[in-house]
N, C-alpha and C positions, 0 to 999 in steps of 0.2 A: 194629580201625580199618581204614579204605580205604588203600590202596594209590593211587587215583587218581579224584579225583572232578572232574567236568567242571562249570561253571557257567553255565550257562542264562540266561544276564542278563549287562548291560553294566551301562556308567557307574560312579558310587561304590558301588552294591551290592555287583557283579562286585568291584569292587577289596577290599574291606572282607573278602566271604568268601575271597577270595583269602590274604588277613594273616593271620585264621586258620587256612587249611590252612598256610601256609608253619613257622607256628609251630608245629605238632603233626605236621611233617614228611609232608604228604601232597602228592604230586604235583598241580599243577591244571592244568586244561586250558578256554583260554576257547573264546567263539566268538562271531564278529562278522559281521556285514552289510558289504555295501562303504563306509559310511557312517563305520564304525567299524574301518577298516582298521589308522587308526598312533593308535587311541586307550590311554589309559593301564593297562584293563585286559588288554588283548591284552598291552603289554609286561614287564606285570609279572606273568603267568601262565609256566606253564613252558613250556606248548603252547598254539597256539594254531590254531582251524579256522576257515576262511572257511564259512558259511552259506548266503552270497547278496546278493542288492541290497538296497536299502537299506530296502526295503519290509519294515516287519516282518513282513507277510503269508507272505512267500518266504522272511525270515531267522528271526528270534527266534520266531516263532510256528509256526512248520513243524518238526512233530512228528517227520515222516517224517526231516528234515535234523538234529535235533537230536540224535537216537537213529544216525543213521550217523557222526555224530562221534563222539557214546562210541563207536561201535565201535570205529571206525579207531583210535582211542587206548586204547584197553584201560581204558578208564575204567568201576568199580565200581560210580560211584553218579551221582546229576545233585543239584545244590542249586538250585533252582529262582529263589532270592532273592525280590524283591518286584516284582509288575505281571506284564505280558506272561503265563505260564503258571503260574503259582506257584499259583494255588487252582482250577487247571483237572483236574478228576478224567479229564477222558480222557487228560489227557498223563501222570499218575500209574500209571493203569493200563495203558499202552502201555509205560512204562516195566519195572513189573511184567513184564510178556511178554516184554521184551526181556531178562528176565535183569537188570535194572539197580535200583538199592534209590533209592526215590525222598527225597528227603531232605525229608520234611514227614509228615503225618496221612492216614492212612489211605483213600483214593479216596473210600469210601463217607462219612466224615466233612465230607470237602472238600464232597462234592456236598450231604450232609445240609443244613450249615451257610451254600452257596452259595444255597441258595432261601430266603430271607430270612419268606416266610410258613412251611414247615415248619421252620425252625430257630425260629421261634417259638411256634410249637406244640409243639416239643420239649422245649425248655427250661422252657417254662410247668407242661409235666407234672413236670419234676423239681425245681416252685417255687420257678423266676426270676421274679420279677417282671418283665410286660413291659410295653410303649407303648399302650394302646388305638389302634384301628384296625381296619383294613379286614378283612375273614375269606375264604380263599379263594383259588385260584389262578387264573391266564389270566384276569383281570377285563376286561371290554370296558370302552370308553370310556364306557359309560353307564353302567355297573355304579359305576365309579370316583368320578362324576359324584353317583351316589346315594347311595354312602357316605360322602363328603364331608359332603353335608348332614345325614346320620345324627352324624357326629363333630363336624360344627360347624368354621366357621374361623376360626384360618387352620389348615390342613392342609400333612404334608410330603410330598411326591412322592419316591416311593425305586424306584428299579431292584429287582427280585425279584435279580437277577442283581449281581455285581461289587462295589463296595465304593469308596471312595476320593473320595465325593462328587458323582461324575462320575453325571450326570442328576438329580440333587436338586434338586428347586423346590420352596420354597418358597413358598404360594399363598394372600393374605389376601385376594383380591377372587374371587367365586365366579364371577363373570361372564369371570375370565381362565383358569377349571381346563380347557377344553376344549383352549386354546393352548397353555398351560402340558403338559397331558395329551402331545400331537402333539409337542410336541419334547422331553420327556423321553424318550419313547420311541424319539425317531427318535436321541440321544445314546447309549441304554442300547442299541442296535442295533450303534451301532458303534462302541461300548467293548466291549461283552460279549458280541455274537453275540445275543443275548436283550433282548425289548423286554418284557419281564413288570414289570408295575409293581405297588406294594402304596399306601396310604394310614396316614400315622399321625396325631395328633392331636400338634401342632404346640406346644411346653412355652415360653413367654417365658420370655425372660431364660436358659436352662439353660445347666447347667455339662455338658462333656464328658470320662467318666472312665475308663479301660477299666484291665482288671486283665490282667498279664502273664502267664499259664498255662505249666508245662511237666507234660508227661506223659510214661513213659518207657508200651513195648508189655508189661506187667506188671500194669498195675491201676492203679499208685500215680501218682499227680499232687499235685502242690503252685503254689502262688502266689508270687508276687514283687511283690507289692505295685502300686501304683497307679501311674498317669501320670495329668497334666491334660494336657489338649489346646484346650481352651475357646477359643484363640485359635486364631480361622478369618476366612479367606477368603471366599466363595461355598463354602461345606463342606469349605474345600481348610485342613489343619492347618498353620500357621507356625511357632509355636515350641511346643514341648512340654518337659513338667517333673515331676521325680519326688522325693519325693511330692508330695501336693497339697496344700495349706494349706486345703481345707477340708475333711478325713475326719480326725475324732476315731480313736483307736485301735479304737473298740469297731463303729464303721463301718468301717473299713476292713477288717476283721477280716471279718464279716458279710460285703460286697461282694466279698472273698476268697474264702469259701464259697460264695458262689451262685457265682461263676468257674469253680469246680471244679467242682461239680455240674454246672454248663452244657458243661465239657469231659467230664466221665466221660458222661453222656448221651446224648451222638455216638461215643463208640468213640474219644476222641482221644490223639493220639500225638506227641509231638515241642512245638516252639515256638508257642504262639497266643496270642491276645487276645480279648477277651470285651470289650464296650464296653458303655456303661453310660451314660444320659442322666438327670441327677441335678438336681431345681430347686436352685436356689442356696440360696433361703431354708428349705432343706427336706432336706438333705443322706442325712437317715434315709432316704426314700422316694425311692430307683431303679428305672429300667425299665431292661431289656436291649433293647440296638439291634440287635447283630450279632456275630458272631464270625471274626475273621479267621484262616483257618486258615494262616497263615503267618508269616512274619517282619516286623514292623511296621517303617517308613521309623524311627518315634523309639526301635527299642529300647536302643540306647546310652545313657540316662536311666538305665535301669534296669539295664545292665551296670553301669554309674559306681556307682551306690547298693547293690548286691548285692555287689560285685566279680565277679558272673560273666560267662562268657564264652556269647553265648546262641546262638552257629555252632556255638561247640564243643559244647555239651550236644545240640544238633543231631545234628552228626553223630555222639553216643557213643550216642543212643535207637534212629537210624536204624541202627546197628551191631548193635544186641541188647541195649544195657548197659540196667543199673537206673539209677534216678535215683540213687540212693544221698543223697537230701537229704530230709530230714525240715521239715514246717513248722516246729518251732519251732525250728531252726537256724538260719532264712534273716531275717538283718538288716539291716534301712534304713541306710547312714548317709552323714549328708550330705544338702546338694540336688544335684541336676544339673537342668543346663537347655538345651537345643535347638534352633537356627535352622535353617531349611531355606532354603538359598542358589538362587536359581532366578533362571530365562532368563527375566526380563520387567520390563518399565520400568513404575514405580509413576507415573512423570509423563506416560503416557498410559497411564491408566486400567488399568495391571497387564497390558498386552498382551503375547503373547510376543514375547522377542528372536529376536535370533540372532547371528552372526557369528564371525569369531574371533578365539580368545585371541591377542590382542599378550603382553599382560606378565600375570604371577600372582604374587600374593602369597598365600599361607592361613597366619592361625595355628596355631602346633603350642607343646607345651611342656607342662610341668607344670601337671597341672587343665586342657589343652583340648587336645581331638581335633576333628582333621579327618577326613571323609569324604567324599571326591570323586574324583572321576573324570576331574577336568580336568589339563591339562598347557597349557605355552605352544603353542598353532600347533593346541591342537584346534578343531577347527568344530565350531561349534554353529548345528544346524539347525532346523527344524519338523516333523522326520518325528516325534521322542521326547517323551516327558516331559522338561518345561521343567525339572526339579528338578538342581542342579549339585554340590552338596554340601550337608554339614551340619556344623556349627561346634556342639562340644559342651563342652561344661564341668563341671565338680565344686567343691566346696565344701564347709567345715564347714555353713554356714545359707543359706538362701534368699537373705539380700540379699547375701551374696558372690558367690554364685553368679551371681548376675543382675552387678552389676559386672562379673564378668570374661567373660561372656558378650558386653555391652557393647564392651569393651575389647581382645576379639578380633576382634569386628566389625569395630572401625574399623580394624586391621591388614590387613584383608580387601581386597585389588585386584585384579579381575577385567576387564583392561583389553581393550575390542573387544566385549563382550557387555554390555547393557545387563543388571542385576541390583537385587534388593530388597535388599541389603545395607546399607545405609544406612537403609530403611526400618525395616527390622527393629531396627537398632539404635534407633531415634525409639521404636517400637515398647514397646520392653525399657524405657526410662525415662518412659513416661505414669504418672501418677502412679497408678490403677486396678491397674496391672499389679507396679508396686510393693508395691501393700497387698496382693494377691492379690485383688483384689476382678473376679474373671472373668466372663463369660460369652459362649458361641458368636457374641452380636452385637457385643460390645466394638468389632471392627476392624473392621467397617462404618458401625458408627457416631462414629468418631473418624477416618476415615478421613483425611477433608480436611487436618485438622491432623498427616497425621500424612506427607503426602507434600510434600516438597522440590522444588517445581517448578523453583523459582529458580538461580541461582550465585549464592553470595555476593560481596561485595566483596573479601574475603581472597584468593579461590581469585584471583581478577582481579589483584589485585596480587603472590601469590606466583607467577602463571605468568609475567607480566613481569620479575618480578624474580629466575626461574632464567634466562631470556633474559640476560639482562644480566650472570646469574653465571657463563655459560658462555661467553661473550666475554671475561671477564677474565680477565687471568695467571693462572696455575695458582699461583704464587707470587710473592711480592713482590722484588721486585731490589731487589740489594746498596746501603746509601745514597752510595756512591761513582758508582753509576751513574747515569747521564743517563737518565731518563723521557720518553719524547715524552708530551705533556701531550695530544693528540688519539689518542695509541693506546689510551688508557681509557675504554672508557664509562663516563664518570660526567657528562657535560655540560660538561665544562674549557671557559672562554669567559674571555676578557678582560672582565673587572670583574666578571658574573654569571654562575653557572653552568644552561647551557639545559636545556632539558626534551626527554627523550628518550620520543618518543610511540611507544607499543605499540597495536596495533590488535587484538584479541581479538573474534572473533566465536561465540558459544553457538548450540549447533543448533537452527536454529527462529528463530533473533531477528536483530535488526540487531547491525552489529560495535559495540564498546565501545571508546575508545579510554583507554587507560591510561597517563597522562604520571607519568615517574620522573627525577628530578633528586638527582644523584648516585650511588653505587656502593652494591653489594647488600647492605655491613655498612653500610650506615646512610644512607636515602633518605626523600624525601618523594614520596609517591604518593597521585595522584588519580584516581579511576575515575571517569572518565565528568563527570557536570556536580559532584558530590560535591567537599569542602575537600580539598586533601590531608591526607594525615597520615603520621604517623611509623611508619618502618618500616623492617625488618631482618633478611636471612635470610643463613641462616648452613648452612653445610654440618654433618651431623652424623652419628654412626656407622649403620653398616648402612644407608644410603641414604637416611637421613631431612633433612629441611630445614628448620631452626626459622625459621619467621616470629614476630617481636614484630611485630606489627600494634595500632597507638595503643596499646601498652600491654598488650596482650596476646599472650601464646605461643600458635601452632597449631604442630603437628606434621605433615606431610606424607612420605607415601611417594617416592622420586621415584627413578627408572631411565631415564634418557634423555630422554624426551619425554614424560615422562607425570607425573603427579603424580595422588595416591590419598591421600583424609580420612576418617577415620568411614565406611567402607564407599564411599562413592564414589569414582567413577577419572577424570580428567579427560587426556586427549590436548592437547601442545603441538605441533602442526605447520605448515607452510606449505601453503594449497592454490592450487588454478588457479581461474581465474575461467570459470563457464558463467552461458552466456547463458540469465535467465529466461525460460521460455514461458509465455505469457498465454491462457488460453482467452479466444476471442473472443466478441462478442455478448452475449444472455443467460446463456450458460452461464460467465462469469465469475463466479468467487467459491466459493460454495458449491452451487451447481449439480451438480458435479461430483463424484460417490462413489469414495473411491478406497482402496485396500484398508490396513489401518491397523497389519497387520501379515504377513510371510510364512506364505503358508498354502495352503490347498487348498478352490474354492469347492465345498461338498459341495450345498447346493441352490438354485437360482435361481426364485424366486417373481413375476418381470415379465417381460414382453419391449417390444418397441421400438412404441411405438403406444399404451403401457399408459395409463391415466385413472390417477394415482395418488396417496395424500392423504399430510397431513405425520405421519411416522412409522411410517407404513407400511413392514413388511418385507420389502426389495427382494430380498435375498440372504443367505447363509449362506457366512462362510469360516469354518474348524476349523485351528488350528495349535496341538499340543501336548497336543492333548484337551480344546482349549478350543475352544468357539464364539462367534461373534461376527456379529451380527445388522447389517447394511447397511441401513440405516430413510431410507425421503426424506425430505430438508430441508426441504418444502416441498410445499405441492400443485401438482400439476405434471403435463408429461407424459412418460414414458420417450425420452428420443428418442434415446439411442445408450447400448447395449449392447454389452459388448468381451469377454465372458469364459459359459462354459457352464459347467453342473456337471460336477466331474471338474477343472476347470483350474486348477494352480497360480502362483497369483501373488506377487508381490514386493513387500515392502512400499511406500505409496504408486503400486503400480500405478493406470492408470485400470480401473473396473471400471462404471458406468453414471453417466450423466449424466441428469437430469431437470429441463426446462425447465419456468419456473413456467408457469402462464396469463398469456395478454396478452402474454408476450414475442413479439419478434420476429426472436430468435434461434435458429440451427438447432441451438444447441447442439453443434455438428460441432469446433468450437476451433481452434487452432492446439497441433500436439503438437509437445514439444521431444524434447529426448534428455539421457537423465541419464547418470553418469558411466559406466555398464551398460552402455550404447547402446540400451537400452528405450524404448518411445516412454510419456511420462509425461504427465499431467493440469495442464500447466502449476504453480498455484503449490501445489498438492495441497492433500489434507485441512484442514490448520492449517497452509498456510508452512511445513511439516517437510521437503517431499520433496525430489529434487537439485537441483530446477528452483525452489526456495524463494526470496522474495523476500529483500532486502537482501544478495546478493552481492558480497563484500570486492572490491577490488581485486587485481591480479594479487600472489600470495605475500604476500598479507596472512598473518598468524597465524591458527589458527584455533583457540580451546578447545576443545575437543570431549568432551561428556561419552562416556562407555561407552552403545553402542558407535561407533565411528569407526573410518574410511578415511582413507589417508591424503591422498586428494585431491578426497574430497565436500566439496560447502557446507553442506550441511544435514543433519547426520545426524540418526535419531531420538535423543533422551536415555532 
């Protein structure tokens, strides 16, 4: 075994192979960007090297810097983790040179299985079943165009290069593949270095299944059974689960063997995955998609069901050892099931967050693991992947599992960063997902119902009524002693007791006022125009706060100012009053385009003078390795442009304005200043931005979902 191996990756990867070397007593050594200077992996490695700025360009992806770290630290071996360089065969083989044992599959494997048409042609020869499609490498946009029609749509658009979803479209109108073509490419550019694209034939309804490989440098390889993954995003995996509820034994068995074969066929070495696109109604008959020749984001599914450790078997192959596991040793038992906890608000439209952690809570305990990389006071920004941690769990059966998956969830506070944690939970109890009844389109197409745009009345009444519980004695005085009857809030009035009005204002909306009449073990509370009703919160252990609301118990997280449900986290504070800015003229309303989330505009397609029709694609911002298309409101004409490509902006930045026809406005506005001192778009995008309408009065209260400042009006949720 190593002596000291350095980890090439941040966030909860970094931290995770970190817990395995610490357990099998091997020295680590991280290494971070400026970005990532007082983050959680750096302090919980034993050394740790600065990189560079924050640019993964200069830090996490520079070869050159990577490899003068192991020097400097006498480090043996690099574990590459997941993203950034992990199935890059040049850094493999620089490693090789450098004297350093790379901790994955062999260069030439890496690169085999990174060209998604030759690893298909590989595997085909050692009868995997694959995807009909496109034949061929370097396909022009005409070639692409032609095989299409050959395959019939709808067709999938896949990167030759990288993996993780990232340039995948999806394309059932034939008339949009040239567009579709142009920006896949221009994504798989600057994810992968490589704009190589292939063509497949496009399966409805399928199920996503990939089988877990290890191979030791001796010959011998075995399987570890299945993962589903079917619940996706835009290609992006949410929650994953081992086994699957739809592969009989004698399937799984089969899909295990072609695994192997598709691994021995590359010369493969160490931890991979082999994926597998499976119809639902049809489970016998799979195709192979891809193979990933590294550590998969959900492998902790399948450590939970194996009991293995799959860093450690890592690092015992990359050492010289034999596997020493025979297939039919290796036993399921159990389910495990997997959420991936990420930087983006599902109530506008899944954009990335950002900001930082105030308060943290993650479950831990018997049957659920946490993997994350956050700590309180980290920043989260838009240089990285959006993904924060993963919340994993075990079980005798499936619907356990799912339960306390669930019920981690909602332990889950992630206060200052907007997160799907709450979603995922909505998620976990659709009733489809219960029966296991899957497939890759499930969560777009229940989507609507499945995002919480709103605050509840509850949440309204228990933020009131910690206000109220934290003005009251700590303790009740002795009944000898004299009570000033006005030093309680509870409303004390000669004859009737008054109503103590709370003002609550949600990000994006006008305030709420919330009247509570008498004290916090037992009030009546009205939100807004609503009846009161009966209600009661009570302090409870480890910082919890029972509300009975009409009759019903919630449970709330709560640490100072903040209160956390079912995965969501809501902010109690007082803000200051800023003065709205109104764009003047025509350019009031929705005129004005303005950036919906922090990011970086990668390409600008108008300029100032432009004829331009409704939906039309103004601009291009990328935050998190997500893009996000700027489309006019309106037909109109471009009349003020603020931002070039290359330039990063802030959320609700202004970034172009377009005036319809027939106005007689210059669209020029009036700019305020938000709380940044940025000059902003008046009332922005949707009333989100600092300069939002319906600004409280001065040291009104303010609810504030995640994430939240402490002295904006309008945060995003």
């Amino acid at each position: 075994m190593f002596d000291t191996v350095l980890v090439a990756n941040r966030g909860e990867i970094a931290v995770r192979v970190i817990r395995t070397l610490r357990r099998l007593g091997v020295r680590s050594v991280a290494v971070f960007s400026d970005a990532d200077a007082d983050a959680r992996h750096v302090r919980e490695a034993d050394t740790a090297v600065r990189l560079g700025p924050a640019a993964a360009s200069e830090s996490y992806l520079s070869v050159e810097r990577l490899l003068e770290a192991a020097r400097r630290t006498g480090a043996q071996a690099v574990h590459p983790g997941y993203g950034f360089l992990a199935e890059n065969a040049a850094f493999a083989r620089a490693c090789a040179s450098a004297g350093l044992v790379f901790i994955g599959p062999p260069a030439d494997a890496i690169e085999l299985m990174g060209d998604k048409i030759r690893a298909k042609e590989t595997v085909q020869a050692a009868g995997v079943p694959v995807v009909p499609g496109s034949s061929g490498s370097g396909l022009t946009d005409a070639q692409l165009i032609e095989a299409a029609r050959g395959i019939g749509a709808p067709v999938l658009l896949k990167p030759s290069a990288g993996g993780g979803g990232k340039g995948m479209r999806l394309v059932r109108d034939p008339a949009a593949l040239a567009d579709e073509i142009a920006a896949a490419r221009r994504e798989a550019r600057g994810s992968f270095g490589d704009d190589t694209l292939l063509l497949e034939r496009w399966i409805d309804r399928p199920r996503h299944i990939e089988i877990q490989v290890l191979a030791d440098g001796h010959g011998h390889a075995v399987h570890l059974g299945e993962r589903e993954c079917s619940l996706q995003r835009r290609h992006q995996k949410v929650i994953e689960e081992a086994p699957s509820v739809l592969l009989d034994e004698a399937t799984r068995e089969a899909m295990g063997s072609a695994a192997v074969r598709a691994a021995k066929s590359c010369g493969y070495a160490g931890a991979g995955t082999v994926e597998f696109i499976v119809p639902g109604d049809d489970p016998a008959h799979y195709y192979f998609m891809e193979m990933n020749t590294r550590l998969q984001v959900e492998h902790p599914v399948t450590e939970y069901v194996t009991g293995l450790d799959l860093v450690e078997w890592q690092l015992r192959v990359a050492a010289g050892e034999r596997l020493g596991l025979q297939q039919e040793e290796i036993r399921l038992t159990g389910h495990s099931v997997e959420a991936r906890v990420c930087a983006e608000d599902p109530a506008r439209g899944f954009l990335p967050s950002g900001g930082t952690v105030l308060a943290l809570r993650e479950p831990r305990g018997m049957d659920v693991r946490t993997d994350s990389g956050l700590a309180e006071g980290t920043e989260v920004g838009s240089t990285y992947d959006p993904m924060l941690s993963k919340v994993i769990v075990h079980g005798p059966d499936r619907p356990t599992a799912l339960r306390r998956l669930r019920a981690a969830l909602a332990e889950t506070v992630v206060l200052g960063v907007a997160t799907n944690a709450g979603f995922l939970r909505r998620l976990l109890a659709h009733p489809d997902v219960a029966a296991g009844d899957l497939d890759t389109g499930l969560v777009e197409r229940e989507v609507d119902s499945l995002v919480d745009s709103g605050i509840p009345d509850e949440v309204y009444g228990a933020a009131a009524l910690a206000r109220q519980l934290a003005l009251e004695p700590a303790t009740e005085p002795s009944g000898a002693a004299w009570v000033d009857p006005f030093g309680v809030p509870d409303g004390w009035r000669i004859g009737e007791r008054a109503w103590t009005v709370h003002r609550l204002k949600a990000p994006g909306g006008e305030p709420v006022e919330v009247r509570v009449r008498g004290r916090a073990a037992g009030a009546e509370v009205a939100v807004g125009e609503a009846a009161p009703v009966a209600a009661r919160l009570e302090r409870g252990s480890e910082g919890r706060l029972h509300l009975t609301w009409d009759g019903v118990t919630h449970t709330f997280h709560h640490a100072g100012d903040w209160l956390g449900r079912d995965g969501d986290s809501w902010a109690l504070h007082p803000h200051d009053p800023v003065e709205a800015a109104l764009l003047g003229g025509a350019a009031a309303g929705g005129d004005a385009l303005t950036a919906p989330m922090p990011g970086t505009v990668t390409v600008v397609k108008a300029a100032v003078g432009d004829e331009v029709t409704a939906g039309q694609g103004l601009l291009v911002v990328e935050a998190m390795k997500m893009e996000h298309v700027i489309c006019a409101p309106h037909d109109g004409t471009v009349s003020r442009l603020t931002v070039a490509a290359g330039a990063t902006v802030a959320m609700d930045e202004l970034l172009v304005v377009v005036t319809p026809h027939g106005s007689d406005g210059d669209g020029e506005g009036t700019p305020g200043k938000d709380t940044a001192g940025k000059d902003t778009a008046g009332k922005g995008a949707a009333g989100k931005g600092a300069a939002g309408k319906g600004a409280a009065g001065a040291k009104d209260p303010v609810i504030g979902a995640s994430p939240t400042t402490p002295t904006s009006v309008g945060e995003a949720r």
